[in-house]
C-alpha positions in Angstrom: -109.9 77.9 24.4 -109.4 74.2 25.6 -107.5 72.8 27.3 -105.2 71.2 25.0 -104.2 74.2 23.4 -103.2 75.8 26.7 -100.9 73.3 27.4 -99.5 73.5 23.5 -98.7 77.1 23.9 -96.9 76.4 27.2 -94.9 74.6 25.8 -94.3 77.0 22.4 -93.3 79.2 25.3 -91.4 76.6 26.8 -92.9 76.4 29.7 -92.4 72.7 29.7 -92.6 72.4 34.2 -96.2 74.0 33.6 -97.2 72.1 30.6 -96.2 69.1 32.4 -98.0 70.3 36.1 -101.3 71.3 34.6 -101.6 67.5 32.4 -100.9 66.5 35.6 -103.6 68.3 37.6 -106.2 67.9 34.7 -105.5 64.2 35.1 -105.8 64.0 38.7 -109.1 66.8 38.7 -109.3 69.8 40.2 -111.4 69.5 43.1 -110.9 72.0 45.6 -108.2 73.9 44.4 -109.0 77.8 44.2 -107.6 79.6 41.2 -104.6 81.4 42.8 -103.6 78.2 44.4 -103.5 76.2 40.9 -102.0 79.2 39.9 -98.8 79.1 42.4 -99.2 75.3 41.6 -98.1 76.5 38.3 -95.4 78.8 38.5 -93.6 76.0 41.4 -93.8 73.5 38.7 -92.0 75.7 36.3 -90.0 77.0 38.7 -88.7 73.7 40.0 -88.2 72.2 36.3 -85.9 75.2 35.7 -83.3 74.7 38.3 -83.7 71.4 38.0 -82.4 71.6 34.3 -80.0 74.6 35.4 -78.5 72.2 37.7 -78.0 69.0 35.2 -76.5 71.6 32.5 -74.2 72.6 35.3 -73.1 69.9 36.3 -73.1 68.3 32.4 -70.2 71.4 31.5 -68.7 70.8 35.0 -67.3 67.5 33.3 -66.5 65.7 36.1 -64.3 62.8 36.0 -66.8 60.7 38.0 -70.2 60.9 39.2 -70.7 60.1 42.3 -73.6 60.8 45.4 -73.8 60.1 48.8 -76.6 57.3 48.2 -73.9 55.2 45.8 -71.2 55.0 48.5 -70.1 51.7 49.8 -69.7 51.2 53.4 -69.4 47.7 53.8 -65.5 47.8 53.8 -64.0 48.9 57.2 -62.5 52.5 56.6 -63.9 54.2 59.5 -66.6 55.5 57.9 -70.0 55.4 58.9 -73.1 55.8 57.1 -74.9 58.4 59.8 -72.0 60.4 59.5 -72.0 61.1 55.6 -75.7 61.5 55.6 -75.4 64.4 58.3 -72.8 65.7 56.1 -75.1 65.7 53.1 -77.4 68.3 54.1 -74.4 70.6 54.4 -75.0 72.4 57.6 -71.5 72.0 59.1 -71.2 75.1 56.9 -73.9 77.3 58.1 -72.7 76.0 61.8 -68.8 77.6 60.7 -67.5 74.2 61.3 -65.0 72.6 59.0 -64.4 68.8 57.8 -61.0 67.7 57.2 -60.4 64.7 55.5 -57.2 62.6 55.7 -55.2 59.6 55.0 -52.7 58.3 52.3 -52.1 60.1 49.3 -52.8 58.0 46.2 -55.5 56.2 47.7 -58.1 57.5 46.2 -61.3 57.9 48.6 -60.0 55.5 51.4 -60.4 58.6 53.9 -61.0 59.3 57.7 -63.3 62.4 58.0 -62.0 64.1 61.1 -64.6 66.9 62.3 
């Protein structure tokens, strides 16, 4: 069996991370690689093109009025906010340390906030 028709029943199975992971590593060789390690190569590739697509289907049927991320804020206008700050606040660990984030200001303002830790 070639190659080729590995990667077409991958994706009959829809195993579309793997298909795409092992075109990948067929393109770039596979010099030292051992077989279980191409193997777990594998299986990461499908398993991160899963929750990836989990995740966009979730957040598709979430139907949120906006989309927004912490890379698309502006902070150029003065509202007290600071870059530094968000970013810390992006990896979420104020939750594992049990601390909370209150945010505050105007109602009707929309996301003219002061973040008040």
């Amino acid at each position: 069996m070639n190659n080729q028709e590995s990667i077409d029943k991958m994706k009959q199975m829809n195993l579309y991370g793997m298909a795409r992971a092992m075109t990948s590593a067929l393109d770039m060789g596979l010099a030292d690689i051992t077989p279980d390690e191409f193997v777990a190569h594998l299986v990461d590739a499908e398993w991160d093109d899963r929750y990836n697509r989990r995740l966009l289907r979730l957040i598709k049927n979430a139907k949120f009025r906006y989309t927004a991320s912490f890379e698309e804020m502006d902070f150029s206008l003065e509202r007290n906010l600071s870059k530094n700050m968000f970013l810390r606040f992006s990896d979420c660990s104020f939750i594992k340390d049990k601390k909370n984030i209150i945010i505050t200001g105007p109602t009707g303002v929309g996301y003219d906030k002061y973040l008040v830790m």
